[in-house]
N, C-alpha and C positions, 0 to 999 in steps of 0.2 A: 067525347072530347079527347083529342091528343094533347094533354096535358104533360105528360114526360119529353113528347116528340119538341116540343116549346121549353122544356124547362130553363137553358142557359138566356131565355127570354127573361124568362120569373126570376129568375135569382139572380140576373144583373141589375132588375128593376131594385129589389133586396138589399143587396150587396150598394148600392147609391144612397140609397135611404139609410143605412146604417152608417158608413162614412159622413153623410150630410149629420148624424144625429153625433157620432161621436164626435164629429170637427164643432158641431156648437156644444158639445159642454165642454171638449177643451178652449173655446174659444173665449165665449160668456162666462163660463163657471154657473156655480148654482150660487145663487143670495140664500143663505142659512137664515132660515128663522129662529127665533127664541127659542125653542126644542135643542136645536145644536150650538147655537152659538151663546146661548145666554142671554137674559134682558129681561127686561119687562113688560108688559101688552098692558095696558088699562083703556076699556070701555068706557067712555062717559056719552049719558045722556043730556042736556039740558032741555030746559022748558025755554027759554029763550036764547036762540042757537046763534051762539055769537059768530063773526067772519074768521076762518082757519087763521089768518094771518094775526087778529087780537088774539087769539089762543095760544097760538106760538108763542107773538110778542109776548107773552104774560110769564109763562114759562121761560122762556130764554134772561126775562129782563127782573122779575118781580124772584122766581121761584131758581133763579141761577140755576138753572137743569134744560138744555137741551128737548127737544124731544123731534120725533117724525109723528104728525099728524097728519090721520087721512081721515076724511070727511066718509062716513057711511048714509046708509040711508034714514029715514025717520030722528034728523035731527042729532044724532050723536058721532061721535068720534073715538078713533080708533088711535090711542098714545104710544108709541114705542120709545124707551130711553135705555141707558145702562140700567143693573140691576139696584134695586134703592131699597130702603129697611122698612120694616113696618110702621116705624117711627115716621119718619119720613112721609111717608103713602098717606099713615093719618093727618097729618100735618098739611101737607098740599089738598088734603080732600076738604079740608077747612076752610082754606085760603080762598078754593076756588069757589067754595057757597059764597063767603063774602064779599067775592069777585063778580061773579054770574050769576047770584041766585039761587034757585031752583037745581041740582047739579044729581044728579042720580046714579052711580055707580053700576052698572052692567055687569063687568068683568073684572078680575085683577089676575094677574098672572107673572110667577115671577121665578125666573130658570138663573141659578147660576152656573159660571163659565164652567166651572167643572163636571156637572150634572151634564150640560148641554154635550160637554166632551164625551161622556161614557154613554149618552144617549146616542152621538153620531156613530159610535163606532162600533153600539149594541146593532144598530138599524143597519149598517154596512155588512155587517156579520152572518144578521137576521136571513137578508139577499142573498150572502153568497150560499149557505148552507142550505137553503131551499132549492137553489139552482142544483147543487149538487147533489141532494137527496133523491129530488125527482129523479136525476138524470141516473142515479144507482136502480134507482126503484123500478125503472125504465129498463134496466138492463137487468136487473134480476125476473121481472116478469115477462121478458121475453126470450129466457133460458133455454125452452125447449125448440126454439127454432135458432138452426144454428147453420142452416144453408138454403139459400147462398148466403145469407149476409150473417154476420158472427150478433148475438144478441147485445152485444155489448156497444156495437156500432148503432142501435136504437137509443141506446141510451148517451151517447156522444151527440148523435144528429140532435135529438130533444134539446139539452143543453145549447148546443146552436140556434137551434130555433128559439130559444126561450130569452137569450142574449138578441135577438132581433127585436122580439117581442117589447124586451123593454127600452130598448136600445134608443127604438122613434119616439115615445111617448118623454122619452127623459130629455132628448135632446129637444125636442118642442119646450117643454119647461125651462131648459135652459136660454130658452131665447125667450120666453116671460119672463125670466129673472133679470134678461139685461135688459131688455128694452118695456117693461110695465111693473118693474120692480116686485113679481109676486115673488113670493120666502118658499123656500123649500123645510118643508116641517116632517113631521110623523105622518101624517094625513099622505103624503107622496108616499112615502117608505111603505103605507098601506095599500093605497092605489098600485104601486108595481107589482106585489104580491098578490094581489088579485088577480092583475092581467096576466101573471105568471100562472096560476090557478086554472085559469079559463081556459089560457091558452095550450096547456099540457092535455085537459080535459079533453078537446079538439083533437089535438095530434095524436093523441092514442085513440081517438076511432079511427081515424084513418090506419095507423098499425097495424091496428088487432086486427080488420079486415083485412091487410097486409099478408099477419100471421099465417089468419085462418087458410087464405086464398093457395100460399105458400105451400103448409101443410096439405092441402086436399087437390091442389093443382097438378096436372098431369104436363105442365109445362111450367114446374118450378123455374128451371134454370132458366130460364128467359125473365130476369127480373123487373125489365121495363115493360114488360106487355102484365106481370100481375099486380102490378102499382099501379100503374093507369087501368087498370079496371079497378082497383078498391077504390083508387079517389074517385071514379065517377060513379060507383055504388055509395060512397058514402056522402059525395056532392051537395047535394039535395038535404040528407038530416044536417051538416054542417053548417049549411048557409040558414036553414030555416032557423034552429034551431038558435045562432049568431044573432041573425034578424031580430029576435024578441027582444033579446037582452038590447039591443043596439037601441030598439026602438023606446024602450022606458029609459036608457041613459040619457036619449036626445031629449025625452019629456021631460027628466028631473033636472039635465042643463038648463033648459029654457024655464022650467016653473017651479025649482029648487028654491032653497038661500042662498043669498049669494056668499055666504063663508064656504062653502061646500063645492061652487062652481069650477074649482079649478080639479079639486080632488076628482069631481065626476069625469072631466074633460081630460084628464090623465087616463082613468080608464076605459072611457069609449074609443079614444085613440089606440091605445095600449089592445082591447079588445080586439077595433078594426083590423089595425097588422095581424094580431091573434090568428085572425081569421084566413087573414091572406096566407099566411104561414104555413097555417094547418095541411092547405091543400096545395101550395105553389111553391113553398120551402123544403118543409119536413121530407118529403116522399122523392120528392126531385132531387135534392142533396145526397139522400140515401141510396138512387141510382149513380150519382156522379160517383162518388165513393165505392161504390162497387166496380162502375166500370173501367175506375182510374187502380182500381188495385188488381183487377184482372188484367190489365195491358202490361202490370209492374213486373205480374206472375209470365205471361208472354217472353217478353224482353229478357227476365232473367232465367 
């Protein structure tokens, strides 16, 4: 496959898909869940499961507390309000037995503003410093190959590609946050790191065939004829190898919990690109880049 000969094909498709993902989280934003923003979550089950709207009413009217209620499965319900004291928690946990009965406590959960603040800004941090490491890590282990391409520019491209990587999967969630109200929590800030994970694991075999090809090729300098041979040597373990992983994500989306449904669905998307990346980004960009600095070298 002429994969290089097509590249400004691949990397326009790329280059849409990133716009489209950065233009919906500036557009929607993310909804913070109680991990960054603070609040409360409380799980209740009952035995006889009253209509959302008397649970509301009860709390708005009886319990002078707000709350967002959403109906989950088997019966119980999922509370969100500002954050309230333990005082409090036990107090309404009382009200509501002598309200409803039967009343079974699940979950309580309870993030103040400020925790949530050093949690959003540990988990922002978290990202950037990953990205950045790999992308050193990338350019230190590819030191001894230093032409044509300088080692340091593998470790630029990866970083590129790994900003793609998360780029779709974040802007997708961004458009669950405005239009189905899902929260962005820890669970995302986990799921991107993963796909970052995956997706670097990927792009360095196609490299190191790269390297290797490089180092042992009697037609170094010709850098798009020995990239499109690594990618189509390494083709085949890439996509196989993808495929597994892709295939248990789509099983545990469809036959998971559904608390976990979005976390998983972050990184099968996040994986998908991964995947594209590895062989239609990484290697493709890594010629453009070369050939746009030898034309620079020409000229001047």
């Amino acid at each position: 496959m002429d994969i290089i000969g097509k590249k400004y094909i691949f990397l326009t498709v790329s280059a849409l898909l990133v716009v489209a993902g950065v233009t919906t989280i500036g557009v929607f934003r993310f909804k913070e869940g109680i991990d960054f923003a603070g609040g409360t979550l409380w799980s209740l089950s009952f035995e006889r499961t009253p209509p959302e709207e008397t649970l509301r009413q009860f709390f708005s009217s009886d319990l002078k507390h707000d709350a967002i209620i959403t109906r989950e499965s088997g019966g119980s319900f999922l509370l969100r309000f500002n954050t309230i004291s333990e005082e409090d928690h036990q107090q309404y946990f009382i009200e509501l037995k002598d309200k409803f009965g039967d009343v079974r406590e699940l979950s309580f959960q309870s993030i103040g503003s400020s925790v949530g603040s050093e949690l959003r800004r540990s988990a922002i941090l978290a990202i950037i410093f990953v990205l950045f490491a790999i992308s050193a890590y990338i350019a230190f282990a590819f030191r001894k190959v230093s032409k044509p391409v300088s080692s340091w520019k593998y470790g630029v491209v990866t970083l590129v590609t790994l900003l793609h990587d998360i780029a779709i999967p974040a802007g997708l969630f961004a458009v669950f946050s405005h239009y189905l109200g899902v929260e962005v929590d820890t669970n995302f800030v986990v799921a991107l790191l993963v796909v970052m994970g995956f997706s670097v694991h990927d792009t360095i075999v196609v490299f190191d065939r790269t390297r290797e090809n490089l180092l042992f090729s009697k037609n170094r300098e010709d850098l798009n004829a020995v990239v499109n041979q690594s990618i189509n040597e390494t083709f085949a373990r890439s996509v196989n190898t993808s495929l597994t992983l892709i295939i248990v994500l789509i099983g545990m989306y469809i036959l998971g919990p559904a608390t976990l449904k979005y976390f998983i669905l972050t990184i099968l998307v996040g994986v998908t690109a991964g995947v594209y990346s590895s062989i239609f980004v990484a290697s493709p960009l890594l010629t453009v880049w070369h050939d746009f600095s030898g034309s620079m070298r020409r000229k001047g």
